[in-house]
C-alpha positions, 0 to 999 in steps of 0.5 A: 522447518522453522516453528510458526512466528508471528509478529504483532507489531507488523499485524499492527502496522498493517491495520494501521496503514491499510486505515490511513488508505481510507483516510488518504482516499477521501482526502483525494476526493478535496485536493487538487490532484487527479481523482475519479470525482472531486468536490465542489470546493478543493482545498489546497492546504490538505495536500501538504499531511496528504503528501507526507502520508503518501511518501512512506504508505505503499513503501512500508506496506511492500516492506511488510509483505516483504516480511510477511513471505519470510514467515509464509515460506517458514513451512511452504514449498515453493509450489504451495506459496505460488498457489497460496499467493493466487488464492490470496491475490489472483481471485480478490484481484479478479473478483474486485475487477468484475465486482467491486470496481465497476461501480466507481468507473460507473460514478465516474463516468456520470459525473463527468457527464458520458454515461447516463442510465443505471447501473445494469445498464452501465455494466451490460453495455459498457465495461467491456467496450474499449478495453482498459480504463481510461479509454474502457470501463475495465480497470483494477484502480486501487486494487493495484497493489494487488497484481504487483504483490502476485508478480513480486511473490512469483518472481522472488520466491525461488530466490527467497527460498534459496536465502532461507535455505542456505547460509547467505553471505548476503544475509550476513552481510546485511546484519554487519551494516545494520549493527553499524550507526548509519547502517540502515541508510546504505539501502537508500542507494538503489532506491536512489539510483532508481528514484533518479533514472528510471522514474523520469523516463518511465513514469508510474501508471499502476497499469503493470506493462511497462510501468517499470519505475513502479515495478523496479521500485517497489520490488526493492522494498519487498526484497528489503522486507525479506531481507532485513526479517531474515536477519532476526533478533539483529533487526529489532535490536538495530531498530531500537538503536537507529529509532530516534536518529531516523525520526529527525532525519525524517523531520528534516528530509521532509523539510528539506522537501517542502522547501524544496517544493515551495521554492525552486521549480526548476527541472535540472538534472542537479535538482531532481537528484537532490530531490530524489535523493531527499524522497528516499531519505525521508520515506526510508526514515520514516519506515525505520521510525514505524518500525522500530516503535511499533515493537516497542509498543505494540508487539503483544496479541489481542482480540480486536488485532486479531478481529481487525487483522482478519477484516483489514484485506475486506476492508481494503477490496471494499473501501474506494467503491463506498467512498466515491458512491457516498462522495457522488451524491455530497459533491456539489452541496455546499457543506464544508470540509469538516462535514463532508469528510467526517461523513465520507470517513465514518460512512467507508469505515461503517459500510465496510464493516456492515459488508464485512462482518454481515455478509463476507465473514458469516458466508463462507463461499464469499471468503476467498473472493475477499481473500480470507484464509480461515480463522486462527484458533486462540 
């Protein structure tokens, strides 16, 4: 059994993404994309930081889980890890369907005008009837990401513990491509492969059955996460020498995209494979980027990680619901953008804490429907 290891700068960036999800989420609320409510004035500028942060956030968050199941099964079976992954994940994403997101559906559905009457009553007449959101009120919305991870963990599991076990070849392998210059890029191409074929047939939906761009996607990344943290000290050092490369690769990926975006709308085959390729270049670049600076300058403990580390899966289950509540009721005042969207991100980050830090962490039987194991001794 491996000695417990833990790695600062992945905690670090966990903070930092899941924080930038409550930025990108009241900024969904001004742009011109689908949204469960939408401001009274939509502003068309903001969708070009909204679409840069959107390329590589969920990406790195399943690279991290990825990572973070290396440790975990550092000193669980593979029957503890199933258990621990349900506790972690199955109850939250239970609890979070029943409790925390019918409120959003309920704000949903009198803005658009098909539901009038409480909340109660919303909720004792409605959420059942019709089944599954959008045609029903019963949905996990932005708790998605929670029956992928459960799904990714239960499937690669056996395999994950067989690579911890056992000399790889694999493993080995990938420590050879990553010393080279160009190494990390070799794994865009199923990314790529998948970008380019799956995903124009099988459009993502979050809704699980049947969304297999989403599922073939993204399990690669959390495979990759496995992978590359499996490779140890080679990965960091490797990391410190592609960093620089992979920030203006990322620049001129992006670039490249919105050029591409701004002008030729065309849909032949050619064009969506230069797209697709330009999407994982970019989104891979950046996550080499996150990564490597992220070690260089934050790999070291503190109070507020270990505060803001804990709160962060709380904070996760609870944000959306505050966002569109607070949201509702700004909608169609004729405040401007700075106004409404200082309130909006003061407002979640604010009442996720008072939720969090007065009512879930002094109540322990309301821990692990939020997700939380028990704190860390110093």
């Amino acid at each position: 059994m491996e000695a417990k290891i833990r790695r600062y700068d992945l905690d670090w960036l966990r903070v930092i993404v899941f924080a930038l999800l409550i930025f990108y989420h009241v900024g969904m609320f001004f742009v011109p994309w689908d949204f469960h409510i939408k401001n009274n004035v939509i502003y068309d500028w903001l969708r070009w930081p909204m679409i840069f942060l959107n390329q590589w956030r969920l990406p790195i968050l399943f690279v991290i889980s990825g990572m973070g199941t290396y440790y975990a099964l550092s000193w669980r079976s593979l029957k503890q890890f199933a258990w621990e992954r349900y506790l972690r994940l199955g109850i939250p994403l239970f609890v979070g369907m029943l409790l925390i997101v019918p409120p959003q559906i309920y704000i949903e559905r009198l803005a658009d005008g098909d539901f009038t009457g409480s909340f109660l009553e919303f909720y004792r007449t409605e959420l059942f009837r019709n089944g599954p959101y959008p045609e029903g009120n019963i949905s996990w919305h932005h708790l998605w990401f929670l029956p992928y991870l459960l799904l990714f963990s239960w499937v690669l599991a056996p395999v994950f513990i067989r690579l911890k076990r056992r000399p790889s070849k694999l493993v080995q392998w990938t420590k050879q491509q990553i010393q080279k210059p160009y190494g990390f890029y070799l794994f865009i191409i199923p990314l790529f492969l998948v970008e380019s074929f799956v995903e124009p047939f099988f459009p993502s939906t979050k809704a699980l059955i049947g969304d297999w761009f989403t599922i073939s996607f993204y399990i690669i990344l959390f495979f990759y996460g496995f992978l590359l943290i499996a490779t140890k000290e080679v990965f960091w050092s490797s990391l410190e020498n592609i960093k620089k490369r992979a920030f203006w690769i990322g620049i001129i990926a992006f670039t490249l995209m919105v050029c591409r975006w701004l002008f030729i709308e065309k849909d032949e085959l050619p064009h969506h494979l230069a797209e697709a390729l330009l999407k994982v270049v970019n989104l891979w670049s950046w996550i080499l980027v996150l990564f490597g600076y992220a070690a260089q300058w934050l790999n070291k403990p503190s109070k507020k990680l270990a505060y803001a580390n804990r709160a962060v899966y709380p904070f996760y289950i609870l944000h959306q619901t505050i966002t569109i509540i607070i949201a509702y009721f700004m909608m169609d005042l004729e405040w401007n953008f700075l106004t409404k969207a200082t309130i909006l991100v003061v407002g979640t980050f604010g009442f996720s804490w008072v939720i969090y830090h007065f009512i879930v962490l002094p109540i322990r039987p309301l821990h692990p429907l939020f997700g939380l194991k028990k704190a860390r001794s110093s």
